[in-house]
C-alpha positions in Angstrom: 0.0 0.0 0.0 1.5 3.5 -0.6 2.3 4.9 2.0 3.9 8.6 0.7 2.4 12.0 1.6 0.7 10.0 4.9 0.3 12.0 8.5 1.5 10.5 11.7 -1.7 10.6 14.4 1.3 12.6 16.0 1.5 15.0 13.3 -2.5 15.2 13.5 -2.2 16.6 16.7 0.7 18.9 16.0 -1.2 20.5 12.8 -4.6 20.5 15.1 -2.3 22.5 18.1 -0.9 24.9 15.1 -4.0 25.5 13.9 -5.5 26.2 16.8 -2.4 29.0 18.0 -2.8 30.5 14.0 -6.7 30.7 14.5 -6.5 32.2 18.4 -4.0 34.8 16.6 -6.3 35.7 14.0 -8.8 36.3 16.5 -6.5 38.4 18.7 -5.7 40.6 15.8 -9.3 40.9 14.6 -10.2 42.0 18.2 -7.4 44.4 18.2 -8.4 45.9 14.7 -12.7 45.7 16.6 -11.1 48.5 19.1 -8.5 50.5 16.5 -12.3 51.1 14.3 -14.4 51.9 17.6 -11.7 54.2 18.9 -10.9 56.0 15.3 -14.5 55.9 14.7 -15.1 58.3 17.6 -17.8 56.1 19.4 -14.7 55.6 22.0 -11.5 56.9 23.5 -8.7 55.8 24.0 -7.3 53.9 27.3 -5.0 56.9 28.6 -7.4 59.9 27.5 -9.0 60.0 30.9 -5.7 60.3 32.2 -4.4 63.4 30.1 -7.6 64.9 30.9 -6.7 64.4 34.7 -3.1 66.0 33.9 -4.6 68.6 32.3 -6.7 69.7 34.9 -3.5 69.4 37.3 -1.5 71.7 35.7 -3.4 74.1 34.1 -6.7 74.7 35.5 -6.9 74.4 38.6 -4.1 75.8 40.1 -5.9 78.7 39.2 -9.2 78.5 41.1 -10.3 78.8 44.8 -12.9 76.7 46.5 -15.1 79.7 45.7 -14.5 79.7 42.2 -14.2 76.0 41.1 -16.1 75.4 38.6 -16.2 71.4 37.2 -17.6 72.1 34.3 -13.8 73.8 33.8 -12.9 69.9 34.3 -13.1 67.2 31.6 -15.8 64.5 32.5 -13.7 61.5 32.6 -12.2 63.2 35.9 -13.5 62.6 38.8 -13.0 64.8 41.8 -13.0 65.5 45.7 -12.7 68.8 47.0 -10.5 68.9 50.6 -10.5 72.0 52.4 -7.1 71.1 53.5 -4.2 68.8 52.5 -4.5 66.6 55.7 -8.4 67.6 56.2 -10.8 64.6 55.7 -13.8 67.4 54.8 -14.8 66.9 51.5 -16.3 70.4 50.1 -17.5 69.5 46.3 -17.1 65.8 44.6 -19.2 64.3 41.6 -17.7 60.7 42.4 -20.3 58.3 43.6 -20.2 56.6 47.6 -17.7 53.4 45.9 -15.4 55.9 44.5 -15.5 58.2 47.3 -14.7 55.8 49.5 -11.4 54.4 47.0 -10.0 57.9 47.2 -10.8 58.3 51.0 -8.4 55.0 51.5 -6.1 56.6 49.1 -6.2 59.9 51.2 -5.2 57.7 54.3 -2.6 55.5 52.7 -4.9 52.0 52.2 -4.7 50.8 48.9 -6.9 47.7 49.7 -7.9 45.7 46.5 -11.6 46.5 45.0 -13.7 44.3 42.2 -12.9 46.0 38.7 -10.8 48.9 37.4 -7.9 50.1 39.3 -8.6 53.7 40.1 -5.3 56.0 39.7 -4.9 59.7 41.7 -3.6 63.5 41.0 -3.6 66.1 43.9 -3.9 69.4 43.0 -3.7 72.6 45.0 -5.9 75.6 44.2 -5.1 79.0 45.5 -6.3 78.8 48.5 -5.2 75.9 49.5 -8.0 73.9 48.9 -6.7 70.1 47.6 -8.5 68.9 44.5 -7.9 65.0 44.7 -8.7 64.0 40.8 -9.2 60.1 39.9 -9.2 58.7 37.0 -9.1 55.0 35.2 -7.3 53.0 32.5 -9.9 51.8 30.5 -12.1 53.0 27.5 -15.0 54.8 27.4 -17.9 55.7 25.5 -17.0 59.4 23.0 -20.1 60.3 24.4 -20.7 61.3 28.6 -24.2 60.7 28.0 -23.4 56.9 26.8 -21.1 55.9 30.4 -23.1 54.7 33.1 -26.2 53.6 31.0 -24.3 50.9 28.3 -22.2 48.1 29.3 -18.7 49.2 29.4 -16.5 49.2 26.4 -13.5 47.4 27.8 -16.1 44.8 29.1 -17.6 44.2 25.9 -14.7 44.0 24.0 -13.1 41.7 26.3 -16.3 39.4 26.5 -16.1 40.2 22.3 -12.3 38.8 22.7 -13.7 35.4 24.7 -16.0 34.9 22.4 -13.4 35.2 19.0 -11.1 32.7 21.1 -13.8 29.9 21.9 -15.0 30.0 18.4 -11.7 30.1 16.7 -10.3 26.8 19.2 -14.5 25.1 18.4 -13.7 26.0 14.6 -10.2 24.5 14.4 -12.1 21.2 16.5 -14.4 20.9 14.2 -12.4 20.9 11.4 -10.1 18.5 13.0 -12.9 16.1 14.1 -14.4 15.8 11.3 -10.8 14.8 9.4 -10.8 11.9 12.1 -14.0 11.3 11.4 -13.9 10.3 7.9 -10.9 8.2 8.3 -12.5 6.3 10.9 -15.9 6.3 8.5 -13.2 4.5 6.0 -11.8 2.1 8.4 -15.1 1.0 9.6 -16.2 0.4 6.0 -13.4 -1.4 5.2 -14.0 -3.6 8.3 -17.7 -4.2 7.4 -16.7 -5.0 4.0 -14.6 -7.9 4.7 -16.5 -9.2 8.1 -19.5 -9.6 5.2 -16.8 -12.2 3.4 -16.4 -10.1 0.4 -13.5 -11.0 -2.4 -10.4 -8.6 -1.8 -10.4 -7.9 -5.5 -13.6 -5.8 -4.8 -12.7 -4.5 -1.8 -10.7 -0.6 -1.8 -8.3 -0.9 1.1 -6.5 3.5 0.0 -7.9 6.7 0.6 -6.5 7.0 4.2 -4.4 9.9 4.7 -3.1 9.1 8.1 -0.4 6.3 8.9 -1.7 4.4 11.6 -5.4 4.2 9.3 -3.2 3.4 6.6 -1.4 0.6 8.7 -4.9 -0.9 9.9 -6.3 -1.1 6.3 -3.0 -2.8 5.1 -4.0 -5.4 7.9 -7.3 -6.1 7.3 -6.1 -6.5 3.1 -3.9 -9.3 4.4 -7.0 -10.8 6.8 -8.8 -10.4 4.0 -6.5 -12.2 1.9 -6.1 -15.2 4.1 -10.0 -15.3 4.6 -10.6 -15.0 1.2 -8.0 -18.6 0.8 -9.2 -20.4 4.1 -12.6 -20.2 2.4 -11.6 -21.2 -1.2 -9.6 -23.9 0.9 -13.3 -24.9 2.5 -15.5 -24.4 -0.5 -13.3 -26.7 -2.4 -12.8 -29.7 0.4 -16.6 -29.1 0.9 -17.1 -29.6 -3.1 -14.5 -33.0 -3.1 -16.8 -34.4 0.0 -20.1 -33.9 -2.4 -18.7 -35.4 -5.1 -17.0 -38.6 -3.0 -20.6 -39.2 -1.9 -23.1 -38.6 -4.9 -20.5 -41.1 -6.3 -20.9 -43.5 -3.4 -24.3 -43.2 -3.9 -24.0 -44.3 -7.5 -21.8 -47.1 -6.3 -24.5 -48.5 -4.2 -27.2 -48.3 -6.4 -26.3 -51.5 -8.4 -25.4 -53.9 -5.1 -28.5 -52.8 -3.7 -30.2 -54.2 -6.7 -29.0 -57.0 -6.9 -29.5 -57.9 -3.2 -33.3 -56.9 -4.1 -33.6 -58.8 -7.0 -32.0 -62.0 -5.3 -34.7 -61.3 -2.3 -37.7 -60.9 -4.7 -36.8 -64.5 -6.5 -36.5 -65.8 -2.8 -39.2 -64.2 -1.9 -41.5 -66.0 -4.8 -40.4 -69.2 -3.6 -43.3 -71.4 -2.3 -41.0 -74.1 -0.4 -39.9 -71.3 1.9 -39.8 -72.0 5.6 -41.9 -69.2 7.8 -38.0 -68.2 9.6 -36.7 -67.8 6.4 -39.6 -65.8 4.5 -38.8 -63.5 7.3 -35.3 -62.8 6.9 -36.0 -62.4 3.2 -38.6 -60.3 4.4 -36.2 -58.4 6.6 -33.7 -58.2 3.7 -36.2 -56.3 1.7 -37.3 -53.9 3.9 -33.1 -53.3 4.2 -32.8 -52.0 0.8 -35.5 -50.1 0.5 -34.4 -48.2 3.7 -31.0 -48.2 2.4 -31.9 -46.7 -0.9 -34.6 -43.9 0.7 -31.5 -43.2 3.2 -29.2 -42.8 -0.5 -31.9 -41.1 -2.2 -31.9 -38.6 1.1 -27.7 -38.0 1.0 -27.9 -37.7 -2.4 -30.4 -34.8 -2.4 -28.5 -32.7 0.7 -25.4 -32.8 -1.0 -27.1 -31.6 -4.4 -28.5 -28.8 -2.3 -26.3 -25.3 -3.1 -23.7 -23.9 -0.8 -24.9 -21.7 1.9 -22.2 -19.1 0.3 -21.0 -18.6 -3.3 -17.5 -19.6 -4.3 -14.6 -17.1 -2.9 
C-alpha cells in the first residue's frame, strides 16, 4: 500500500495545536483591529485619554481657582474629583464621584490601597489657590465618546473583552471541528473497510487507500492481508466441501447396483413357495433393508445436491 504523503496521528495533533495558535491569533488581531475602528470611529476613547484629561486639569486649570471659584464644568468629565479644604483635612467640600469611588479615594487619602472588584482607580492632587486640595481620579480603560453613553451601556473594555472570549472559543470550536471531522472520515473508511470484509467479500472488490493518516493506513494494510487469508481459508473450505459432495453422490451411485442385486435376489427368494416361515422373514427383513438403504441414499444424495450456503470465494 503507498504509504507517501501520509500523516502520523502525532503529526494530527501537532497540525490541530498549530491551527489552533494561528486561529486564536487571528482572532486576537481581529479584536485588536474591533477596538483600532471603535476608537478611530469616535464612538470611543482611548485607554489613557482619561488620564491626560486628569493632567490637564493638574497643571493648568486648577491651580488657578479657589474653593469659591471652582467650577467642574472647567474639568473634563472623565475626571473625577473631591474637593478637601485642607491637604491633611478629611472634609470633602465638592465631589461628583459616587459613595464606591469616594470611598477608593478616602483610603487613598489615608494610605490603604486595599484591592476593590474592577478597574484600578489611579490619583492626582492638586492645589488651588487657597489651599483647597482637589484629589482628581481617573481609570485606564475605554470609554464611550459620548458622557451621555457611560453609566447607562455596558462598558466598552467589558464588551470587547467578553467580544475577545467569544473570537477565542470559536476560533479553538472551529479549528475542533475541522479536525474532528478529518478523524471522522478516516475512521468512516476504516469502519467500511471492516464491514466490507466481516460480510466475506473478495479482496479484489474491496478498496483498502484513501486513508491519509499512517496508523489508518497501517490498519487497512492489515485487514487487506486478513482479507486475503479469509478469502483462501474459504476457497480452501469451498473446495474440500465440493470434493466431500462429489466422494458421496459417487458412493451413492456405487451403491445403487449392489442394492439391486440384493433386491432382485430377495424378490426370487421371496416367490419361492417351499420357503420356511424363519426364512420368508429374513428375506422379508432383507427387503425392507434395501428399501431403507436406498430412501436413506436417495436422502444423501439430495442434501449434497442442495447449493452452498455461500458462493465460491
Amino acid at each position: 500500500m503507498e504509504k507517501r504523503g501520509l500523516i502520523s496521528l502525532r503529526g494530527v495533533l501537532l497540525r490541530y495545536l498549530v491551527q489552533t495558535v494561528f486561529c486564536c491569533v487571528l482572532a486576537l488581531l481581529l479584536w485588536f483591529a474591533a477596538l483600532m475602528c471603535v476608537i478611530n470611529s469616535g464612538l470611543a476613547l482611548p485607554a489613557n485619554q482619561a488620564a491626560q484629561a486628569c493632567q490637564k486639569a493638574a497643571q493648568d486649570v486648577l491651580p488657578g481657582m479657589t474653593a469659591a471659584t471652582f467650577d467642574e464644568t472647567q474639568l473634563d468629565s472623565l475626571c473625577r474629583y473631591a474637593l478637601f479644604a485642607a491637604p491633611d483635612s478629611s472634609e470633602v467640600l465638592a465631589t461628583n464621584m459616587d459613595a464606591g469611588h469616594l470611598q477608593r479615594a478616602m483610603e487613598n487619602r489615608q494610605g490603604k490601597n486595599r484591592w476593590h472588584f474592577g478597574y484600578t482607580q489611579y490619583y492626582m492632587t492638586s492645589k488651588l489657590q487657597d489651599g483647597t486640595v482637589c484629589l482628581l481620579q481617573f481609570d485606564y480603560a475605554v470609554p464611550y465618546a459620548a458622557p451621555a453613553l457611560r453609566g447607562k451601556l455596558p462598558d466598552v473594555q467589558t464588551v470587547h473583552c467578553i467580544l475577545g472570549i467569544l473570537l477565542l472559543v470559536g476560533a479553538v470550536v472551529w479549528s475542533t471541528h475541522r479536525s474532528r471531522k478529518f478523524l471522522a472520515r478516516e475512521t468512516a473508511r476504516l469502519t467500511e473497510v471492516s464491514r466490507q470484509v466481516a460480510e466475506k467479500k473478495g479482496v479484489e472488490e474491496i478498496d483498502f487507500s484513501g486513508a491519509q493518516v499512517r496508523e489508518y493506513a497501517e490498519t487497512l494494510a492489515a485487514l487487506q492481508t486478513m482479507g486475503q487469508e479469509l478469502t483462501a481459508s474459504l476457497q480452501a473450505q469451498w473446495k474440500m466441501e465440493q470434493q466431500q459432495r462429489e466422494q458421496i453422490i459417487q458412493l451413492s451411485h456405487e451403491l445403487k447396483t449392489p442394492l439391486a442385486v440384493i433386491e432382485g435376489n430377495a424378490d426370487l427368494l421371496a416367490e419361492d413357495e417351499a420357503l420356511t416361515p424363519e426364512q420368508r422373514e429374513q428375506v422379508e427383513a432383507i427387503l425392507r433393508g434395501t428399501e431403507q438403504t436406498r430412501t436413506y441414499l436417495l436422502k444423501i444424495r439430495a442434501q449434497v445436491q442442495t447449493p452452498l450456503k455461500y458462493k465460491r470465494p
